[in-house]
C-alpha positions, 0 to 999 in steps of 0.5 A, spaced: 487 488 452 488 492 459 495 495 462 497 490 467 497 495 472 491 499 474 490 506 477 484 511 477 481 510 470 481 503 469 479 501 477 471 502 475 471 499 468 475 493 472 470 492 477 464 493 472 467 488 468 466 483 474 459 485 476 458 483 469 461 476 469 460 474 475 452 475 475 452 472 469 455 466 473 449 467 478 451 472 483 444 475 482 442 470 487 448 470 492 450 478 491 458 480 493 461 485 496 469 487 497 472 492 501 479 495 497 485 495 501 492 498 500 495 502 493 486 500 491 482 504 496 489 509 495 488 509 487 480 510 488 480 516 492 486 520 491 490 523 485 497 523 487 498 515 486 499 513 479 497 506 479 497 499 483 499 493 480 494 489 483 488 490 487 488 487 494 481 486 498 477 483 503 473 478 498 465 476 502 463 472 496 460 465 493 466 460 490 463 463 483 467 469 485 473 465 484 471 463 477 469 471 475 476 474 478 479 468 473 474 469 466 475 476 467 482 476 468 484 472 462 479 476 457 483 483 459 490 479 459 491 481 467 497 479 470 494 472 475 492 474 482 490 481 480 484 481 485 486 478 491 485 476 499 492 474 500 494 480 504 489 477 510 496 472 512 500 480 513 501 483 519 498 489 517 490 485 517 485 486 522 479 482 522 476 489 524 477 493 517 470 491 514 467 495 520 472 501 519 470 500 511 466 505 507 461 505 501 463 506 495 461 504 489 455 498 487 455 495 479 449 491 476 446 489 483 450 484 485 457 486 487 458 492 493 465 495 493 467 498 499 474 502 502 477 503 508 478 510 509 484 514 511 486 514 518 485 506 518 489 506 512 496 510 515 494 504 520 495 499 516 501 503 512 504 504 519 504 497 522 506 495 515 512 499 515 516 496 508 522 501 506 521 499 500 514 499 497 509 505 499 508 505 505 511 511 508 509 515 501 502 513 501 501 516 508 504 522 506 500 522 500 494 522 504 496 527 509 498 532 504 490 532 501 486 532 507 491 538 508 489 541 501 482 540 502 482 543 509 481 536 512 487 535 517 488 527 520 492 528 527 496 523 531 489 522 535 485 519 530 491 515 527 491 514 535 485 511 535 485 508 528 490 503 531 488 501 538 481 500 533 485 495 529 490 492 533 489 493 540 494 498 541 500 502 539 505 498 541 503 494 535 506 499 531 514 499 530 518 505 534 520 507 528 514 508 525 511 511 531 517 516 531 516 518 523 509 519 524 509 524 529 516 526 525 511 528 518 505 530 522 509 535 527 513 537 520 507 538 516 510 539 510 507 533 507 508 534 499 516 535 500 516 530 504 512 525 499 517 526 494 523 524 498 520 518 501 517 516 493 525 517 492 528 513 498 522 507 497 525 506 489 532 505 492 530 501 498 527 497 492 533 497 487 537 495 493 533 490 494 533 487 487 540 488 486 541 483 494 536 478 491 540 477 484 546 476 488 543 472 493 537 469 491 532 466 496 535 470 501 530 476 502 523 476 505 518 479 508 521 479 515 528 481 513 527 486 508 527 492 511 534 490 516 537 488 509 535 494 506 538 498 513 544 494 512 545 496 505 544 504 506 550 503 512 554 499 508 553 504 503 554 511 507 561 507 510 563 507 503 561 515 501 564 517 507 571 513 506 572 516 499 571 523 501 577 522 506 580 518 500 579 524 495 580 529 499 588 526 502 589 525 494 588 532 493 592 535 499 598 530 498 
């Protein structure tokens, strides 16, 4: 049984798994192809996200892919809904990713994975924009690499990524705008990786702790202004302890 997570080593052995199921089902007569989206195209790609905990993706495929993703799922004990098309009901889709996609990898002759590739994936995050997933993270992640690797994305390509995608940049949030022209101008990108993974896990944690106390309460919509609240209420806290620590030491 393979981790219910997936990262780097077991994404091919995965996917080759359902090559093989679903040509078994007759997908040799109806080949399929599906383009990674999110934390997949990332894990594919690049080294510093560890894992995903499932595989979103645009799925052109007969119903026999259906059966194939389920068969293999139970035979290698993967959580439901591992391999998914779900996120085409989120903001952050765009009937226009599968033009933005590239080649990545072809299994038995009957299944062809693409990914979309970094400017358009920063688009996606930035449209996105969820404080406590990895969003703004993961597009630090890949401004550090192509930085390493001499291949720099600048604000215009990420520019064009969005009005190709969305229409236009208005479509993302001015706080999202205002981060990436912040990090860009910054440059520091892998400082700044480890600082946004950080307040990502305690945008999370608020999160769970709100739901445990409200339960239902929090959705898609909500979820970045509850976790703003949250830290407000938190900061008002720290600051009105401080001045109470520091009367009590000056009485």
């Amino acid at each position: 049984m393979l981790s219910e997570t997936f990262n780097k080593q077991n994404l091919d052995g995965i996917l080759k798994e359902l090559a093989k199921e679903y040509k078994k089902l007759g997908g040799k007569l109806m080949p399929a192809e599906i383009i990674l989206i999110g934390g997949a195209a990332i894990i594919s790609h690049y080294g510093f996200r560890e894992m995903t905990t499932n595989i979103d993706a645009i799925i052109m495929a007969s119903s026999m892919m259906k059966d194939a993703i389920n068969h293999v799922g139970n035979r290698l004990g993967l959580p439901n809904g591992w391999l998914n098309d779900d996120f085409r009901k989120t903001g952050s889709y765009s009937d226009r990713l599968s033009e933005v996609s590239k080649y990545y990898k072809s299994y038995f002759g009957v299944l062809s994975v693409r990914v979309i590739s970094a400017e358009y994936l920063i688009a996606m995050k930035l449209k996105a924009g969820r404080k406590y997933k990895n969003d703004f993270s993961d597009i630090a992640g890949i401004l550090a690499e192509h930085k390493n690797k001499g291949e720099e994305i600048t604000y215009q390509q990420i520019e064009t990524a969005i009005e190709k995608l969305y229409g236009n940049v208005n479509a993302i949030s001015d706080e999202c705008l205002i981060f990436i022209k912040g990090i860009l101008s910054e440059g520091n990108f892998e400082k700044v990786y480890f600082q946004l993974k950080e307040n990502e896990k305690q945008a999370k944690n608020m999160l769970i702790s709100f739901e445990e106390a409200y339960p239902g309460e929090t959705n898609a919509d909500n979820a970045n202004d509850i976790v703003d609240g949250l830290k407000e209420k938190q900061n008002k806290s720290s600051v009105l302890d401080h001045l109470k620590e520091r009367k009590e030491k000056y009485l």
